[in-house]
C-alpha positions in Angstrom: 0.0 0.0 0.0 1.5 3.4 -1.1 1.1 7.0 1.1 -1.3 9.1 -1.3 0.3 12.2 0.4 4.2 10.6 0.3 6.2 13.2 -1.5 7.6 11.3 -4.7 11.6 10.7 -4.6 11.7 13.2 -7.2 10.3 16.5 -5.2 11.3 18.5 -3.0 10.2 18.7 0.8 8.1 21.2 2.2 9.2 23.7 4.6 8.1 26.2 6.2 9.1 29.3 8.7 7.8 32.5 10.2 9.5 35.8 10.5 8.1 37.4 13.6 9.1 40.7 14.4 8.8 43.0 17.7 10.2 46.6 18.0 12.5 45.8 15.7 13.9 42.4 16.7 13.3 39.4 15.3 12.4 35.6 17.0 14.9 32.9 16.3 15.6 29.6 18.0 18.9 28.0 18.5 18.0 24.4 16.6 18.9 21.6 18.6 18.5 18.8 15.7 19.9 18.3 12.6 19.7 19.7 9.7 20.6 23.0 11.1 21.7 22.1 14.8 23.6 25.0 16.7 22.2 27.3 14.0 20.0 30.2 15.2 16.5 30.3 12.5 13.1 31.4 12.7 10.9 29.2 14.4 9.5 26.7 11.5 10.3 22.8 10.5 8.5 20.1 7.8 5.1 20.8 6.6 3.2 17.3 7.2 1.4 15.7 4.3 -1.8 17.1 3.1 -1.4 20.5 5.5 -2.0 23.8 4.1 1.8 25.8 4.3 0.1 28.9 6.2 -1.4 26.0 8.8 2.2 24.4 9.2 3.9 27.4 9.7 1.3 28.7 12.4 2.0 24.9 13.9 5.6 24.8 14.1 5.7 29.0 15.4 3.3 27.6 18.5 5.1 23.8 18.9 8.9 25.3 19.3 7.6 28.8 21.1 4.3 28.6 22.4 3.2 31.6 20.7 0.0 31.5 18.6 0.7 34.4 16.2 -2.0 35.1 13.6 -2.5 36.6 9.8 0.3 34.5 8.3 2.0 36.4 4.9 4.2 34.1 2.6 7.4 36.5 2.6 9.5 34.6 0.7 10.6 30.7 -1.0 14.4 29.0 -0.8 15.4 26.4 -2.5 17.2 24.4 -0.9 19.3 21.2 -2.2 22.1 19.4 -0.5 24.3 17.9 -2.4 27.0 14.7 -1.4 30.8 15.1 -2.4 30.3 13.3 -5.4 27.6 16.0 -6.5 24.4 14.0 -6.1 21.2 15.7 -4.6 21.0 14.5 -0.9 18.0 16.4 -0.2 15.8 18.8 -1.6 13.6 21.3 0.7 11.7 24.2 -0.5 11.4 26.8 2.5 8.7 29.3 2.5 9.0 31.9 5.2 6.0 33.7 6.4 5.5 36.9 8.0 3.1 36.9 10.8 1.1 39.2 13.5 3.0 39.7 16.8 0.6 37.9 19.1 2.7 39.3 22.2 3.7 37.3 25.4 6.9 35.4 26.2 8.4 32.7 24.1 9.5 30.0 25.4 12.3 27.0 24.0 10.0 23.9 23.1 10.1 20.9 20.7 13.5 21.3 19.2 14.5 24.6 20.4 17.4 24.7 22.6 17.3 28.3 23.3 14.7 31.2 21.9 15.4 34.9 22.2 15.1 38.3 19.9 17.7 39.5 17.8 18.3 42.7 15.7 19.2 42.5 11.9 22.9 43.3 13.0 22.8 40.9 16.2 21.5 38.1 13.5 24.4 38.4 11.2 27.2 37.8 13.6 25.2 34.3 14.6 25.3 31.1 13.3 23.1 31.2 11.0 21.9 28.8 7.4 22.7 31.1 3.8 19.4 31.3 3.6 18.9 33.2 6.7 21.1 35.7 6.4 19.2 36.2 2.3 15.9 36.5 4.0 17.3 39.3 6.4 18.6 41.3 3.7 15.3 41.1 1.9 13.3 42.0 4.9 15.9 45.1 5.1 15.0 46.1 1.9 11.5 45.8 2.5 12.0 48.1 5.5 14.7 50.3 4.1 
């Protein structure tokens, strides 16, 4: 018996992430599980099969921060493929990054966050953080010149 939703061999994953700003500083969480482990990112993981991306990223904001934020925005897609020394595709996510409203409170390090705190734009790019992180950030700058 075959998965109806399985993502064929062929395609990428799904991904997803939300951007969630406050007075000027943005939410990450330092990852405590591959793929990006020790890397700061925005709260986000896999999209499961047959869920809606804005539903996955609202999921995965609230499973690794216990915030419910609302009035999620597709910001931005990464492609995302890993190849093996030999040049072969590994893996292939695409990563759509949402902006969100600030649904206020505290956030707190849950599921695979080790740590969770706010960071400006400058803070951000002296972190750890994946290529694609530091892409979104100078996008988002533009956006808010």
């Amino acid at each position: 018996m075959t998965d109806q939703n399985a993502i064929p061999a062929n395609q990428p994953a799904l991904a997803v992430s939300v951007a969630l700003e406050r007075d000027g500083k943005f939410l990450l969480v330092l990852r405590a599980n591959p793929p990006a482990r020790h890397m700061y990112a925005f709260p986000g993981g896999r999209v499961d099969p047959g869920e809606k991306l804005e539903a996955a990223a609202m999921r995965e904001l609230e499973e690794e921060t216990g915030l419910k934020a609302s009035n999620p925005r597709p910001f931005a897609t990464f492609d995302l493929p890993s190849r093996r020394a030999d040049g072969s595709l590994s893996s292939h996510v695409l990563l759509t990054v949402f902006l969100a409203d600030d649904p206020g409170g505290e956030p707190q390090a849950l599921d695979d966050a080790k740590a969770v705190g706010w960071f400006t734009p400058e803070e951000i790019l002296s972190l750890p953080v994946p290529q694609s992180m530091l892409e979104c950030m100078e996008m988002l700058a533009e956006r808010h010149p």
